[in-house]
Each structure stands twice: as C-alpha cells, then as structure tokens.
NUDO-571252 format. One line per 8 residues: number of its first residue (from 1); their letters; for each residue y, z, x of C-alpha. Coordinates in steps of 0.001 Angstrom, whole numbers, plus 524288, in hexadecimal, padded with zeros to 5 digits. Example, Ala and Ser with C-alpha at 12.3 -4.5 7.8 and 13.67 -1.06 7.14 Angstrom:
<atoms>
1) AS) 7EE6C/81E78/8300C ~ 7FBDC/81BE4/83566 .
</atoms>
This chain:
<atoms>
1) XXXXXXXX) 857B4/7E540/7C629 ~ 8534E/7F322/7C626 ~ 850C8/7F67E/7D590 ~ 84489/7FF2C/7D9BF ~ 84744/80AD8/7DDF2 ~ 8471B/80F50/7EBE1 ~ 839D1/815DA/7EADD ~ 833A4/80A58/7E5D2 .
9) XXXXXXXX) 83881/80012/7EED6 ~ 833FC/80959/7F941 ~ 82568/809E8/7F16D ~ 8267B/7FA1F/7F13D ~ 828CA/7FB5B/8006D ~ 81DED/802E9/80401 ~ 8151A/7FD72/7FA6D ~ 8183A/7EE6E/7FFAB .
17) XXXXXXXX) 816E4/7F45B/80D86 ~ 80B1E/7FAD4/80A81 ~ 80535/7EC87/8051F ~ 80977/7E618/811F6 ~ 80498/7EE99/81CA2 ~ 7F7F8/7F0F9/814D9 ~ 7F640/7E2FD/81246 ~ 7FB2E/7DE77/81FF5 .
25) XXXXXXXX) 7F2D0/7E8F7/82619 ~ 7E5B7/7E5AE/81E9F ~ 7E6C9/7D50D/8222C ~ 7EAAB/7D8D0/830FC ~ 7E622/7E535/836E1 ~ 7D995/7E88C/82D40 ~ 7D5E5/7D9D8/82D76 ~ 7D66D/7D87E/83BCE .
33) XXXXXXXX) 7D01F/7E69D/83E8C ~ 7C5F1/7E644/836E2 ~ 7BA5C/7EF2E/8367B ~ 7BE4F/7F9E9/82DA9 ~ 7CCD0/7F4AB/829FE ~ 7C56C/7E877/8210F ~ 7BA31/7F1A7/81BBC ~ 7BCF1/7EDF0/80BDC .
41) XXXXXXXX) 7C04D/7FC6F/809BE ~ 7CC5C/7FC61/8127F ~ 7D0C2/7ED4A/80F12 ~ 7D010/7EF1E/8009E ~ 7D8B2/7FC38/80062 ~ 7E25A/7F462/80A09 ~ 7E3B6/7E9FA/800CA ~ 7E4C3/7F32C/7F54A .
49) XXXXXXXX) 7EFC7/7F9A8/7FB7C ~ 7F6F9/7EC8A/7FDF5 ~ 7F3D4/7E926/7F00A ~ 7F9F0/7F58C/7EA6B ~ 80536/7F737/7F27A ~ 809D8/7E957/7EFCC ~ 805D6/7EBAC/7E27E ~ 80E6F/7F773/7E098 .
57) XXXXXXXX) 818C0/7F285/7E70F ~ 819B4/7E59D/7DCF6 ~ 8189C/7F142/7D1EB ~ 82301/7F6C7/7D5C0 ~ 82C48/7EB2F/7D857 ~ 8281D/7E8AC/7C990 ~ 82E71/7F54E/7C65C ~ 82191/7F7CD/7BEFB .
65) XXXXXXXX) 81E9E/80545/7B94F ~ 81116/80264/7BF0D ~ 81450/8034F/7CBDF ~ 811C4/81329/7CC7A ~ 80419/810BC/7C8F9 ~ 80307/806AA/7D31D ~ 80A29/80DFC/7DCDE ~ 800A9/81867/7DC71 .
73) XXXXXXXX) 7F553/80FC0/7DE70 ~ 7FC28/80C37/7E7F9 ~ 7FC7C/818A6/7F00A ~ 7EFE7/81C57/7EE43 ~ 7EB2E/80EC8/7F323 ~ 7F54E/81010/7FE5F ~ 7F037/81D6B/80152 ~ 7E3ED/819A2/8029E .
81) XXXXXXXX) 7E651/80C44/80AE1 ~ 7EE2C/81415/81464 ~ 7E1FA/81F4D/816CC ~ 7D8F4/814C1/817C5 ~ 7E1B7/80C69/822B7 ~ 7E407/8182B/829C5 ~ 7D564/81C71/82A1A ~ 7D2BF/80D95/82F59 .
89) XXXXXXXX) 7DD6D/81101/83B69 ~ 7E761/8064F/83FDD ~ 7EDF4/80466/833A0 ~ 7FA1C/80D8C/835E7 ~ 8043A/80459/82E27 ~ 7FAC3/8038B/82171 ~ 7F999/811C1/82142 ~ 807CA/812B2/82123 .
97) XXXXXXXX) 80A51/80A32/8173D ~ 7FEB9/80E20/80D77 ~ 8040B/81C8E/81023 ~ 8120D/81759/80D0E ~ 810E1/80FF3/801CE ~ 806EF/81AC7/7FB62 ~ 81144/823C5/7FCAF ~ 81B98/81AD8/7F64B .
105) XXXXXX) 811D0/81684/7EC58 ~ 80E31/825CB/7E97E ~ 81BC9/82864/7E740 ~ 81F61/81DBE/7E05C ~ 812C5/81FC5/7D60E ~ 818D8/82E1A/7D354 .
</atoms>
C-alpha cells in the first residue's frame, strides 16, 4: 500500500479538525447563543465548511487526483468561515481551525 505523504496526512489532519470544531461549534455554542450565530447566513457557511473539509479529507484518503480542486474550495470556504466566526466574537477555536486548514488546503491545491 502506497502511504500518503507527510504533507497530506497533515492536510487530512487539519481538514478533519477543521470539520469537527466547525461542526461541534455550530450544534453547541451558535445553537445555544443564538441571535446572530443562527442567522441562515452564518449557519449555512458553517455547515459548508464542515461539508468541505470532511469532503476533502475523504478525497484525499482516496488518493484522488481531484482532491487539489477540492482542496482549494476548500480554503476559500475555510477562509471565509473563519472571517465570518471571528466578526461574530467568541469563536476563537473555529477561527483557528478555518485559518489552519485553509492554509493546509491552499498549499496542498498548489
């Protein structure tokens, strides 16, 4: 079995982190805030950034070719998330995350 190589397990890391503080973050802390943390807006692109990351991460345990096109979405999506939770306040560790795994993902679509 061909192994991944070190930059790529470390995308798959951040990109699985990414999907479980954004996920985790979005059914605990935005749920039970409310007021501008559920507005559709915010709860969609927090759901779409779960979505992708997980989503790139399976790509590239695939060892699919498609994975840099993915993995770009993926930043931009993760970029985006991560301005938005920082503009709402309180949401430190999905700003760190976002910004981690768009970095990752940026490379990684190069």
């Amino acid at each position: 079995m061909k192994h991944l190589s070190k930059d790529m397990q470390n995308c798959i890391d951040e990109c699985l982190r990414c999907y479980q503080v954004c996920l985790g973050s979005a059914m605990t802390h935005c749920l039970e805030t409310g007021g501008k943390h559920v507005e559709p807006q915010h709860f969609r692109l927090m759901m779409a950034c779960a979505e992708i990351c997980r989503t790139s991460a399976h790509l590239m345990l695939l060892n699919s070719p498609h994975h840099k096109h993915v993995c770009r979405e993926c930043a931009e999506i993760c970029t985006e998330c991560a301005k938005d939770c920082e503009r709402l306040g309180g949401m430190d560790d999905c700003v760190r995350a976002c910004t981690q795994c768009a970095e990752s993902c940026r490379a990684m679509a190069a």
